[in-house]
N, CA, C and O atoms as a DFTB+ gen file, in Angstrom:
280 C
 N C O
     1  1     100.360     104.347      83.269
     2  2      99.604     105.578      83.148
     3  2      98.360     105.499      84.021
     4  3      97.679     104.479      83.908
     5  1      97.878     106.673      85.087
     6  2      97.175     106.508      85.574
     7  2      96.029     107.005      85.223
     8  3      96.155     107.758      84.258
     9  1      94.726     106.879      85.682
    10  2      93.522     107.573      85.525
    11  2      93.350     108.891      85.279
    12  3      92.640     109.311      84.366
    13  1      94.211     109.860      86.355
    14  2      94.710     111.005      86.272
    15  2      95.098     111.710      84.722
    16  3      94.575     112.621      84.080
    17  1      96.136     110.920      84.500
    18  2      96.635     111.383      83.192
    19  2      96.037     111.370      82.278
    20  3      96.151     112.236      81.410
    21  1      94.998     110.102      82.190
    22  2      94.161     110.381      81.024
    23  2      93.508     111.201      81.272
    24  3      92.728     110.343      81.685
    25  1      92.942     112.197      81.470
    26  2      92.514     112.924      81.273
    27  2      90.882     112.711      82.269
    28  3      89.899     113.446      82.183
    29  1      90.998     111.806      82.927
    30  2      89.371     111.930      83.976
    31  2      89.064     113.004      84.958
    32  3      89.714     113.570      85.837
    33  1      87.545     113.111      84.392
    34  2      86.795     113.759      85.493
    35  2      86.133     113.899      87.059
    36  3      85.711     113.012      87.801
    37  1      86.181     114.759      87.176
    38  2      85.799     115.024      88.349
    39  2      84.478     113.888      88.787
    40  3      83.441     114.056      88.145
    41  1      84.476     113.017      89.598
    42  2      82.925     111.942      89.875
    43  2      81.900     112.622      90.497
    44  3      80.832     112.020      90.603
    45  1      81.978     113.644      90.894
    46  2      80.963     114.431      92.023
    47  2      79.899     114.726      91.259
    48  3      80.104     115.031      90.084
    49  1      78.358     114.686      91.856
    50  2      77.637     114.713      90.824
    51  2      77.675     116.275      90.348
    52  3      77.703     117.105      91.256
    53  1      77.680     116.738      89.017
    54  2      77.502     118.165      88.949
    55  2      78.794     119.195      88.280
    56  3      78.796     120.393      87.993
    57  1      79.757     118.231      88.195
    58  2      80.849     119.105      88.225
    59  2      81.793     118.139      87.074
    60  3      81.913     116.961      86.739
    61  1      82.387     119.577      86.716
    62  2      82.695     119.234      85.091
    63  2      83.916     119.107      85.198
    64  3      84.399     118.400      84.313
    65  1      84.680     119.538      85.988
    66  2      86.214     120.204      86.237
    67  2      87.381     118.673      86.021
    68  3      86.965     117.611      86.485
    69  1      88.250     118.683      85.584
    70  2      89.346     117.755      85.329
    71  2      90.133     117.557      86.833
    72  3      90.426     118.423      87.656
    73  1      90.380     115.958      86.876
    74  2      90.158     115.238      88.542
    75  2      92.221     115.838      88.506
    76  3      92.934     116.185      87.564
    77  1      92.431     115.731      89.632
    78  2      93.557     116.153      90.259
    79  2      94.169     114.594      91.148
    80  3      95.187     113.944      90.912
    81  1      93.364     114.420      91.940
    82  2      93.522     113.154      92.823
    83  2      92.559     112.153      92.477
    84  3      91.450     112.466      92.043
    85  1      92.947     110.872      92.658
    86  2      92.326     109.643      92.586
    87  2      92.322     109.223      93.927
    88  3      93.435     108.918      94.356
    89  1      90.887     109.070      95.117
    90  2      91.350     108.346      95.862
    91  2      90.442     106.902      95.652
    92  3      89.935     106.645      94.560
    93  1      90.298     105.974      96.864
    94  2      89.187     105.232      97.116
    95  2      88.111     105.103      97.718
    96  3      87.927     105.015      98.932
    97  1      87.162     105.084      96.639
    98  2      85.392     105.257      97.113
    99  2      85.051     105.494      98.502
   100  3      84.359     106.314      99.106
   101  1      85.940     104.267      98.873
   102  2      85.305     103.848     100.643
   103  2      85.845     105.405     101.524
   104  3      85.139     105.889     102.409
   105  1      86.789     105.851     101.225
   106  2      87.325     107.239     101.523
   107  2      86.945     108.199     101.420
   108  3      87.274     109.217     102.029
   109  1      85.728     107.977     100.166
   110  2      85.631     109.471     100.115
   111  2      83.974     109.373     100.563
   112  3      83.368     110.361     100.980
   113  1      83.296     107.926     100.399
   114  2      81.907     108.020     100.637
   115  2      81.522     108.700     102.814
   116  3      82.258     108.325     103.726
   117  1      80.904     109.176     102.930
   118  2      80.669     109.797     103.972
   119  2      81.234     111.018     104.363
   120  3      81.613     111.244     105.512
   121  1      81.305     111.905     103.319
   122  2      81.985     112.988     103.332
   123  2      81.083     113.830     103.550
   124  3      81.065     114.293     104.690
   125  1      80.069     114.303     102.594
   126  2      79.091     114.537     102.008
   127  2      79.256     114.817     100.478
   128  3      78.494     115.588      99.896
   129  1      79.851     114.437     100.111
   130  2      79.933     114.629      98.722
   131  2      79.137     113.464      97.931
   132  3      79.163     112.271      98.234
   133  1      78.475     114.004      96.933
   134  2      77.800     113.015      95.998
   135  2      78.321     112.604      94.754
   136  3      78.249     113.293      93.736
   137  1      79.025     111.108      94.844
   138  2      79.808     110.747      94.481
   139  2      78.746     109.248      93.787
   140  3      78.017     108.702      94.615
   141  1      78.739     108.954      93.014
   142  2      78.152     107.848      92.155
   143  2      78.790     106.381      92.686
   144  3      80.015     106.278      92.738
   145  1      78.038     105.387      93.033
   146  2      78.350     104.460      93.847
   147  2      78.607     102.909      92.885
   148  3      77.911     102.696      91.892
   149  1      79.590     102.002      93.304
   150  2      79.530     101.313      91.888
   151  2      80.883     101.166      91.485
   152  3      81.147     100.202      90.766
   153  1      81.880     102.027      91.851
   154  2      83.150     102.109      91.188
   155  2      83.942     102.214      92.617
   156  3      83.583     102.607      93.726
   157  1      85.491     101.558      91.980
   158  2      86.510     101.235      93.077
   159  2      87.210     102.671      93.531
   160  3      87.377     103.086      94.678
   161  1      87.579     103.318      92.233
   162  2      87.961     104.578      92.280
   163  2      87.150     105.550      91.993
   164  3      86.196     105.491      91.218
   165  1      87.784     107.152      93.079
   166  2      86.563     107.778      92.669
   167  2      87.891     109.262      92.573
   168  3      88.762     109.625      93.363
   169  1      87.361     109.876      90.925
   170  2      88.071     111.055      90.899
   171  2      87.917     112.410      91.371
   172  3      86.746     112.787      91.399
   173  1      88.919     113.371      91.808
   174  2      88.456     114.814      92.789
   175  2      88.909     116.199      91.964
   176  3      90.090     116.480      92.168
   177  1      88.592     116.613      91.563
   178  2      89.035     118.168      91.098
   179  2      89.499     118.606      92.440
   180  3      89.219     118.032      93.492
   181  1      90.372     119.876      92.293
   182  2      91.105     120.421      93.429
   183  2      90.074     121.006      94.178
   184  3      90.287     121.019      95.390
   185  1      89.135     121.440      93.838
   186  2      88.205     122.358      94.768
   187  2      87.403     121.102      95.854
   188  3      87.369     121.224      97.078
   189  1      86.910     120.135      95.227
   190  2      86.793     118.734      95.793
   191  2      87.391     118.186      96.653
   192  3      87.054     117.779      97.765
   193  1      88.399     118.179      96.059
   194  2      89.607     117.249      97.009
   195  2      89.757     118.297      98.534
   196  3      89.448     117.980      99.683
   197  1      90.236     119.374      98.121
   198  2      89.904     120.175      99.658
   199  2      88.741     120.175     100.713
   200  3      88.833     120.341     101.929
   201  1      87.974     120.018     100.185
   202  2      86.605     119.452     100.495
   203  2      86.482     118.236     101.521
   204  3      85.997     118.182     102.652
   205  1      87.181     117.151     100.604
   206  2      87.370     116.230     101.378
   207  2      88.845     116.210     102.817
   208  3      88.849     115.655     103.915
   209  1      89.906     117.069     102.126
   210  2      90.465     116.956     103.147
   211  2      90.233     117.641     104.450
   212  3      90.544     117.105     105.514
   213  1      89.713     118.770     104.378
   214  2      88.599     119.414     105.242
   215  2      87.670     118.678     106.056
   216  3      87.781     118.672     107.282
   217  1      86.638     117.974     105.366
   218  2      86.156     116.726     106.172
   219  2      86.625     115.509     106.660
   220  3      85.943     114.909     107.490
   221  1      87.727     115.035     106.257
   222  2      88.505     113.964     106.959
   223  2      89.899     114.452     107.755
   224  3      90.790     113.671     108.089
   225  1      89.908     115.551     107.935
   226  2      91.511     115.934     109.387
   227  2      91.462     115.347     110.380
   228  3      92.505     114.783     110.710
   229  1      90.482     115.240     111.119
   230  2      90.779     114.702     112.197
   231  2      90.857     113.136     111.970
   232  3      91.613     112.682     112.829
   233  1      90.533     112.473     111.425
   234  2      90.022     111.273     110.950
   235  2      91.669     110.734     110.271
   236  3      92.300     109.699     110.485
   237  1      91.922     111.693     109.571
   238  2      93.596     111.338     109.200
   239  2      94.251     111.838     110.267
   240  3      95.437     111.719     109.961
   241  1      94.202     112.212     111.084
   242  2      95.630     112.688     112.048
   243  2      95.418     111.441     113.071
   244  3      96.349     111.312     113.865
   245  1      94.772     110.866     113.146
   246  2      94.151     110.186     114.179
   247  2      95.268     108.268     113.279
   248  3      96.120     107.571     113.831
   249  1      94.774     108.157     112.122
   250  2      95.415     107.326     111.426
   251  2      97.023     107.689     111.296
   252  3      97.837     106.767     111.228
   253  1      97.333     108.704     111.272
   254  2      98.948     108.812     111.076
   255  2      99.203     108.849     112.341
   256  3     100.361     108.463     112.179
   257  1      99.125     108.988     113.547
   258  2      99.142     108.765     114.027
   259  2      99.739     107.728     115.069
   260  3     100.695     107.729     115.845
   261  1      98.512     106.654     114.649
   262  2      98.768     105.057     114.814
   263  2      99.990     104.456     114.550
   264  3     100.356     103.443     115.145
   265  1     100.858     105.195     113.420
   266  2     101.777     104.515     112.625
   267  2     102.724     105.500     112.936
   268  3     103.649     105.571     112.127
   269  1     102.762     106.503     114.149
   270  2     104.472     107.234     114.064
   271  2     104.604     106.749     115.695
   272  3     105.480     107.300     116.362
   273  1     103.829     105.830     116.271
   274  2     104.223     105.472     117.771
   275  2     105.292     104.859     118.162
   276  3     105.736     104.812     119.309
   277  1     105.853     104.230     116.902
   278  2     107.515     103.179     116.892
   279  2     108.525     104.234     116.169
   280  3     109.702     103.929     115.976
């Protein structure tokens, strides 16, 4: 059972909303999101998580990338 399922919240400071995705800290820190520092995992409500994928596209296309050259 994951984090998800139990029932965790959103980590962003401010926001109450029930997390959707779990990613890792190091992933999501430099986003701009204010995210509480300290923990391995950090949880995203959907409005969040778009947020972040919004700020990391190019940054992921660039990584998938790397790995469809073979």
């Amino acid at each position: 059972m994951g984090i998800i399922s139990k029932g965790a919240k959103c980590n962003v400071s401010g926001c109450d909303k029930d997390g959707v995705r779990s990613l890792s800290t190091s992933k999501v820190e430099g986003t701009g999101l204010s995210i509480p520092a300290g923990s391995k995992k950090t949880v995203l409500c959907k409005e969040h998580y778009k947020e972040w994928k919004k700020a990391t596209k190019d940054e992921r296309e660039v990584e998938r990338a790397r790995y469809d050259r073979f």
